[in-house]
C-alpha positions as CSV (number, residue, x, y, z in Angstrom):
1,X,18.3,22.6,-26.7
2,X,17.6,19.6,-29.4
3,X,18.3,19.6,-32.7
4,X,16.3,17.7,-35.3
5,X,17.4,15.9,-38.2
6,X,15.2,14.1,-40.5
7,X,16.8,11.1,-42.8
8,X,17.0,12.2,-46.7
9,X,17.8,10.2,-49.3
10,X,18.5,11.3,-53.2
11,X,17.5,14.0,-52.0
12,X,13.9,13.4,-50.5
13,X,12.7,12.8,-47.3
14,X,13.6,9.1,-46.7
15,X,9.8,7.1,-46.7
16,X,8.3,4.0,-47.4
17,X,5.1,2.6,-48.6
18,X,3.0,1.1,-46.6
19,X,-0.1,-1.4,-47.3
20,X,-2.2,1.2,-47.6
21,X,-0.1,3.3,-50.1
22,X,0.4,6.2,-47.3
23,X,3.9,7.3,-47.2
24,X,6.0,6.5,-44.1
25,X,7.8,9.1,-42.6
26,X,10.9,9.0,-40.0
27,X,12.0,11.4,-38.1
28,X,14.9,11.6,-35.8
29,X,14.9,13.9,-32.4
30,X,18.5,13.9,-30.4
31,X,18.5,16.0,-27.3
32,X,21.7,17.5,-25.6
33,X,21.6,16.2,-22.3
34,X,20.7,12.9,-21.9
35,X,19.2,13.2,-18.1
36,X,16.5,15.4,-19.4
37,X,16.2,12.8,-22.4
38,X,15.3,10.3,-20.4
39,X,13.0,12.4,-17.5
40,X,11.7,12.9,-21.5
41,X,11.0,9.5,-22.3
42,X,9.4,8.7,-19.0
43,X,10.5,5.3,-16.7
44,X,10.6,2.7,-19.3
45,X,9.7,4.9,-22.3
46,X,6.2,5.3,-21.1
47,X,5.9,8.8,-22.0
48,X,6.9,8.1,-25.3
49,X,4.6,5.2,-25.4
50,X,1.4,7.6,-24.5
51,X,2.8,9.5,-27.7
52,X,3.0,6.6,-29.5
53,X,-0.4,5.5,-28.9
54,X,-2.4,8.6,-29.1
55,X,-0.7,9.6,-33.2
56,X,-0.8,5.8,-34.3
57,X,3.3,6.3,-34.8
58,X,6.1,4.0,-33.7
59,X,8.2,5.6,-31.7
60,X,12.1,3.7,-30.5
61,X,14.8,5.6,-28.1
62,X,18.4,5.1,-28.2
63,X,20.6,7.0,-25.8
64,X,19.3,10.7,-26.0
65,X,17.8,10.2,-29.2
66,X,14.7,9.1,-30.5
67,X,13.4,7.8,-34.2
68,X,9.8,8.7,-34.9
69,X,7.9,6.5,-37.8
70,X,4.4,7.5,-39.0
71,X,2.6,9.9,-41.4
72,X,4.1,13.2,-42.2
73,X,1.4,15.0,-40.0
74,X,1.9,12.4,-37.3
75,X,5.8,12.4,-36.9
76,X,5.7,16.2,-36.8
77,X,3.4,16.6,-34.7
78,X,5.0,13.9,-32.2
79,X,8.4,15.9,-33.2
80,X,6.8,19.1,-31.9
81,X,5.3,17.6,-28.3
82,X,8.7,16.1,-28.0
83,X,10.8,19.4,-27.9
84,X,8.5,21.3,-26.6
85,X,8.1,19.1,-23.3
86,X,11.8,18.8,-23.6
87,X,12.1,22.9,-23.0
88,X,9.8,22.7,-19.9
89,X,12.1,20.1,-18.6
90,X,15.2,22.6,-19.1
91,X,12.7,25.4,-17.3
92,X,13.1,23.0,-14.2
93,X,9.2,21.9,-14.7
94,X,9.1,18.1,-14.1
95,X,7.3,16.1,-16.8
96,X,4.6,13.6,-15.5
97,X,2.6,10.8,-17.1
98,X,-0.7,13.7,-17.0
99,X,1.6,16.1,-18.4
100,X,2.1,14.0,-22.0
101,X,-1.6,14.1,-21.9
102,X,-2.7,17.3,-21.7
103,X,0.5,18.2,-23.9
104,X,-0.8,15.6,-27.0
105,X,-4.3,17.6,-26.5
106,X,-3.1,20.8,-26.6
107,X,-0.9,20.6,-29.0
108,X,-3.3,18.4,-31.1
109,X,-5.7,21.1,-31.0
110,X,-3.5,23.9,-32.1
111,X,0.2,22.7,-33.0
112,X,1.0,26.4,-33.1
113,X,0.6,26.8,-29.2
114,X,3.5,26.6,-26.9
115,X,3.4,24.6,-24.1
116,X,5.1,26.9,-21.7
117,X,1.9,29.6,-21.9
118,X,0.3,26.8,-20.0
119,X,2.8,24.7,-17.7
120,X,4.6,27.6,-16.8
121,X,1.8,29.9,-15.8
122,X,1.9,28.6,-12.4
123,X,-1.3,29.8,-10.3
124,X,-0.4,28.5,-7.1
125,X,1.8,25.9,-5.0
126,X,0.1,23.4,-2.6
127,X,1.6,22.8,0.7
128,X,2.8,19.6,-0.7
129,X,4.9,21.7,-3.2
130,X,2.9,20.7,-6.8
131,X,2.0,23.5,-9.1
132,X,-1.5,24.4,-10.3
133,X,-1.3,25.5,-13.8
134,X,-3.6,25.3,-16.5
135,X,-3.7,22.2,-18.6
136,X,-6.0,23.2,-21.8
137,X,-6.9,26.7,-23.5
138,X,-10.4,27.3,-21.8
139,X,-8.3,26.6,-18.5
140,X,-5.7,29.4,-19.6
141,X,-8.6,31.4,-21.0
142,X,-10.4,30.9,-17.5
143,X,-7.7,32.1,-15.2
144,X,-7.0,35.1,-17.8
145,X,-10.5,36.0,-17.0
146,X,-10.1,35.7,-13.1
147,X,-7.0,37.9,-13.7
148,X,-8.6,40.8,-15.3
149,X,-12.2,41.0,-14.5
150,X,-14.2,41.5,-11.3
151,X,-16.6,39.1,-12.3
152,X,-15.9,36.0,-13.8
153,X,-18.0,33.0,-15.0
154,X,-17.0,29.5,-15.9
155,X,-19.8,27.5,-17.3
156,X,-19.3,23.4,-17.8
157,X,-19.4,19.9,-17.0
158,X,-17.6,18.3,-13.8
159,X,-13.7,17.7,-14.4
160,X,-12.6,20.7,-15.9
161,X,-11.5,22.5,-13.0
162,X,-13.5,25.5,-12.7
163,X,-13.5,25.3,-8.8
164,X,-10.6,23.8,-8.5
165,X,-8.8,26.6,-10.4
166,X,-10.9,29.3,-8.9
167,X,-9.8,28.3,-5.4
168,X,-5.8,28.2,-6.3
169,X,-6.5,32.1,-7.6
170,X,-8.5,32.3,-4.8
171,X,-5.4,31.1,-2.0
172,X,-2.8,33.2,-4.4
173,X,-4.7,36.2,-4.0
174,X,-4.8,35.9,0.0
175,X,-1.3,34.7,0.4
176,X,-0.3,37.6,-2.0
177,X,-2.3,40.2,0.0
178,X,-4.3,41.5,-2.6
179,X,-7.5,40.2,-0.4
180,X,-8.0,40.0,3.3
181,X,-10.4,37.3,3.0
182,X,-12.1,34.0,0.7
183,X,-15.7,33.7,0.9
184,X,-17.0,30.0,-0.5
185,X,-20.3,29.7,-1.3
186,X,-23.1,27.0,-2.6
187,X,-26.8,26.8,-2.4
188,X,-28.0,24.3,-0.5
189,X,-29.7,22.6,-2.9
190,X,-30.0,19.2,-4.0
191,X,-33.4,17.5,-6.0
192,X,-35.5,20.6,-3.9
193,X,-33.6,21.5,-1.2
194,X,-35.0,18.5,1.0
195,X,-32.8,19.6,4.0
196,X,-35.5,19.2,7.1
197,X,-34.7,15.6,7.8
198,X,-31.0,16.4,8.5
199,X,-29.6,16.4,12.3
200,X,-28.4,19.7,13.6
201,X,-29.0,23.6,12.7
202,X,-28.9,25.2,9.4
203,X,-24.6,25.4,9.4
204,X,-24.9,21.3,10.1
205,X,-27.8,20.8,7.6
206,X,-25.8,22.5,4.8
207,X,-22.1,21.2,6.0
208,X,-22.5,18.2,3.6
209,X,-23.6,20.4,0.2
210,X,-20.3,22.6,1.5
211,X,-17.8,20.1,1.7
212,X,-16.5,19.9,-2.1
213,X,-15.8,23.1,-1.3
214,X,-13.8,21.9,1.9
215,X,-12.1,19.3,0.0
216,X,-10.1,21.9,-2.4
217,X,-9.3,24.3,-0.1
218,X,-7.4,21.3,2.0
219,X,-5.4,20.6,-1.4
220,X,-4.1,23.6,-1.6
221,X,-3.1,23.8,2.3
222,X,-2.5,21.3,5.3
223,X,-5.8,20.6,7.2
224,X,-4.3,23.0,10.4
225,X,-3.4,26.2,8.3
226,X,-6.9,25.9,6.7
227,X,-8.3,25.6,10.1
228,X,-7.1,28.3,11.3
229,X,-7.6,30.6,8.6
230,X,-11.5,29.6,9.0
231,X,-11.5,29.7,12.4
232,X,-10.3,33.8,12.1
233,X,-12.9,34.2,9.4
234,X,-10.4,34.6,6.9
235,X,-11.6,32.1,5.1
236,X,-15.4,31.8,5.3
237,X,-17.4,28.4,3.6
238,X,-21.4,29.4,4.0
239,X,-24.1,28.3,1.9
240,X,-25.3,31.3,-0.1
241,X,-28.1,32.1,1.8
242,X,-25.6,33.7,4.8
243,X,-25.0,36.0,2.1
244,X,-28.1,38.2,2.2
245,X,-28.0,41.6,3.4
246,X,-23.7,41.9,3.4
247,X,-21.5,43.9,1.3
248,X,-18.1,42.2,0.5
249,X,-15.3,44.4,0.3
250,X,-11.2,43.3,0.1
251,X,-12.6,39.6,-0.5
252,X,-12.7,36.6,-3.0
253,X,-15.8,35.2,-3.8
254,X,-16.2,31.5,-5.3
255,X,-20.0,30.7,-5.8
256,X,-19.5,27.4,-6.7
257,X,-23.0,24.7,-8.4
258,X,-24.2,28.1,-9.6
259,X,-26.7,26.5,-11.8
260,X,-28.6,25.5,-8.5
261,X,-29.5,29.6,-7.6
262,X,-32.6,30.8,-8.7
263,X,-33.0,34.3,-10.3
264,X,-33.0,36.1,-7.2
265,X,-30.5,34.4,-5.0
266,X,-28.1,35.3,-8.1
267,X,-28.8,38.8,-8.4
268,X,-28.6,38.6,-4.3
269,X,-25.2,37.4,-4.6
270,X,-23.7,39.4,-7.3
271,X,-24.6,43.1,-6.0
272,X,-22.8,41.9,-2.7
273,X,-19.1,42.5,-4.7
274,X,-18.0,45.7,-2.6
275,X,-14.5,47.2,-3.4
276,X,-11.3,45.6,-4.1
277,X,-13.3,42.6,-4.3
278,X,-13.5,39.7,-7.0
279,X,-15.7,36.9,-7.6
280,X,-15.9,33.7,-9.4
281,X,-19.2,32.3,-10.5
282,X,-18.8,28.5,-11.6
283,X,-22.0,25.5,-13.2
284,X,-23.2,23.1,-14.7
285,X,-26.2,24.0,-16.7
286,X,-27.1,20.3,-17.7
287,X,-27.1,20.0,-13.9
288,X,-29.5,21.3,-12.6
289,X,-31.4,20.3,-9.1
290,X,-34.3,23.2,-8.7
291,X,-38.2,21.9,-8.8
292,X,-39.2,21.9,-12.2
293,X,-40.4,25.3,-13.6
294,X,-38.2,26.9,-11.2
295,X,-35.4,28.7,-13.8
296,X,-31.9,28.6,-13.2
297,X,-30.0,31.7,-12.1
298,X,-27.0,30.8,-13.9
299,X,-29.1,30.2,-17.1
300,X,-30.4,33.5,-16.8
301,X,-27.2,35.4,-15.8
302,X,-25.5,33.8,-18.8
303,X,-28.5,35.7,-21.2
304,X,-29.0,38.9,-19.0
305,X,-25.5,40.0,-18.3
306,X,-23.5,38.4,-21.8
307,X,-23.6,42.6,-23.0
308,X,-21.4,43.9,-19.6
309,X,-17.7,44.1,-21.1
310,X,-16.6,44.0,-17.4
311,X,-18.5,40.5,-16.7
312,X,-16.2,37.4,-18.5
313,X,-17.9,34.3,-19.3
314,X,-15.6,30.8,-20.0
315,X,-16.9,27.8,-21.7
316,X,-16.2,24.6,-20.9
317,X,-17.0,21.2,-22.9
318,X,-16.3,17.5,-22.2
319,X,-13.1,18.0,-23.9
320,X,-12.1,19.9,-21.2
321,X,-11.8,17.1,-18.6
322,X,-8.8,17.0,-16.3
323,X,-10.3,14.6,-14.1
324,X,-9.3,10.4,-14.6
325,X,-9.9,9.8,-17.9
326,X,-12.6,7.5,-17.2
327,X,-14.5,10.9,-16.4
328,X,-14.4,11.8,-20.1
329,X,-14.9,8.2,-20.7
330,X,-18.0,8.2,-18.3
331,X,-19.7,11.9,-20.0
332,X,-19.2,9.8,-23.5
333,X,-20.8,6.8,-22.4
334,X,-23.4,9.0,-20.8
335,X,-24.6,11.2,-24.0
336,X,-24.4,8.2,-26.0
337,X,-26.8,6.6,-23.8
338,X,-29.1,9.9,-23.7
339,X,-29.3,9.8,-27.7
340,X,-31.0,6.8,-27.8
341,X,-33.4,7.1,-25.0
C-alpha cells in the first residue's frame, strides 16, 4: 500500500505564491516497498517525467518517495495516477512507458475511474505472453459490448483498436471453446473496387485488402499455430463476398472496413449470424471508398438498426487513439488542414 501525506503548516496546506498569484501546492507520496517504487518511477524517473509533463507539475523522487509541486488540481490528480498505477504494480501488472499514458488520459478524463477496471481486464495473452486489455473507456465500453451482445458495432477512426480488440475476443473465444471457428471478413474494396488488373483468381486478387486482417491475427499467435488453424478452416480470412448464401453457426465473425459494404452486402452479412454465433462489425465512416452516390452500409446500419436493444453500437473519436502518438498527432494535423480548405 502507500500512504500520503501532504506538508501543513500553522495549520494550512503548506503553498507558495507563484508569479502568477496561483498557489503552489506539494504533495508528498511514500510507497512501502521500494522495488515497486521504482518499477513506479520508471528507469531514470521517466515515468514520472511523462506525469510531470503532461499536469505542468514538478515532480522529484527520493528513495520510495516522491514530492509533487503544482496546482492543487494538478498535484492531486498526479497523487491519484501515482497510487493507483502503484496498486496494478502490487496486482503483478508491469507498468510500461504506454501505460503512464493511457493512465494520465483516463484518469484525466474521469479522476473517479480506477485503473484496475481497465489494466486488469485482460482479454487475451499473445504467444509472446503480453496482455490485451483495454486502455480508454470506449475500449472497456467496446469489449463490454462484445461480451453481452450478439451483434456488436464499433464505429471510428484508425488507432483505436476496434479490430485489433475484436480479434483478441475473437482468439479468447476459440481458445476458450465457446466457438468452433473465427470468420474474418472485408470487402474488397478500395476507390471502386478496381481489382481486374491484379495477377491471380479472386482469393489472390483480394489477399492484399485481407491482410490487415492477417497481420492481427499473427499478434496474437506465432505465424505456424495461425497456419494451421487456417489451414483446418478454423480460422477462415475471405472477403465478404464468400459470405453469400451461408449460415454461420458456433462461429465469430469480425467484418472489419465496414464502411466499404453497400446496403445489401450488409444486410447479406448480418442475417448470416446462425446460433451460438457472435459478430463484430467495425468502420470508419469518414472513410469511405464506394463510387460516389453509392451509400455506405455502415452509414445506414448505424440509422436502421440504432432501435434493436440486442444490436450495441461503440463510438470512437480521435481521442481514442492507441496507436504512436504521432497517429493522433497526424488526425490533428489532418482536420486542421480540412478546416481551411
Amino acid at each position: 500500500m502507500f500512504k500520503i501525506y501532504v506538508f501543513f503548516w500553522m495549520h494550512t496546506i503548506k503553498y507558495k505564491i507563484m508569479d502568477d498569484n496561483q498557489e503552489q501546492n506539494q504533495k508528498r507520496i511514500e510507497f512501502e516497498d521500494i522495488n515497486l517504487a521504482r518499477q513506479l518511477f520508471g528507469e531514470h524517473n521517466k515515468h514520472l517525467g511523462i506525469i510531470s509533463n503532461a499536469l505542468a507539475t514538478k515532480i522529484n523522487a527520493r528513495g520510495s518517495s516522491v514530492l509533487i509541486e503544482g496546482d492543487s488540481i494538478s498535484t492531486g490528480l498526479a497523487g491519484n495516477i501515482l497510487g493507483q498505477l502503484y496498486n496494478l504494480l502490487e496486482e503483478g501488472y508491469p507498468v510500461y512507458l504506454n501505460d503512464v499514458d493511457y493512465a494520465i488520459k483516463i484518469l484525466s478524463g474521469n479522476d473517479r475511474l480506477k485503473l484496475k477496471d481497465f489494466f486488469l481486464d485482460t482479454v487475451y495473452i499473445t504467444a509472446k505472453k503480453r496482455s490485451i486489455t483495454p486502455k480508454n473507456p470506449n475500449q472497456k465500453d467496446y469489449i463490454d459490448a462484445i461480451r453481452s451482445f450478439d451483434i456488436a458495432f464499433g464505429i471510428g477512426p484508425a488507432g483505436t483498436g476496434k479490430t485489433y480488440l475484436a480479434m483478441a475476443m475473437a482468439v479468447s473465444a476459440l481458445k476458450k471453446g465457446i466457438v468452433n471457428r473465427i470468420i474474418l471478413t472485408r470487402p474488397a474494396v478500395e476507390a471502386g473496387e478496381a481489382l481486374g488488373f491484379l495477377p491471380g483468381d479472386l482469393a489472390d486478387k483480394v489477399d492484399p485488402y485481407l491482410r490487415p486482417l492477417y497481420d492481427a491475427l499473427y499478434d496474437m499467435m506465432t505465424f505456424e499455430k495461425a497456419a494451421a488453424l487456417m489451414e483446418n478452416q478454423v480460422i477462415e480470412v475471405a472477403p465478404l463476398a464468400f459470405m453469400r448464401g451461408r449460415t454461420l453457426n458456433d462461429s465469430f465473425i469480425i467484418l472489419d472496413e465496414a464502411q466499404n459494404t453497400t446496403t445489401q452486402q450488409m444486410k447479406m452479412f448480418l442475417t448470416r449470424l446462425g446460433f451460438n454465433s457472435k459478430a463484430v462489425v467495425t468502420g470508419d465512416i469518414t472513410q469511405v471508398d464506394l463510387p460516389k452516390g453509392k451509400p455506405s452500409g455502415l452509414i445506414q446500419a448505424k440509422n436502421i438498426l440504432k432501435d434493436i436493444d440486442d444490436i450495441k453500437f461503440v463510438f470512437f473519436s480521435k481521442e481514442d487513439v492507441v496507436r504512436h502518438k504521432l497517429v493522433s498527432d497526424i488526425i490533428n494535423a489532418y482536420e486542421e488542414h480540412e478546416k481551411t480548405v
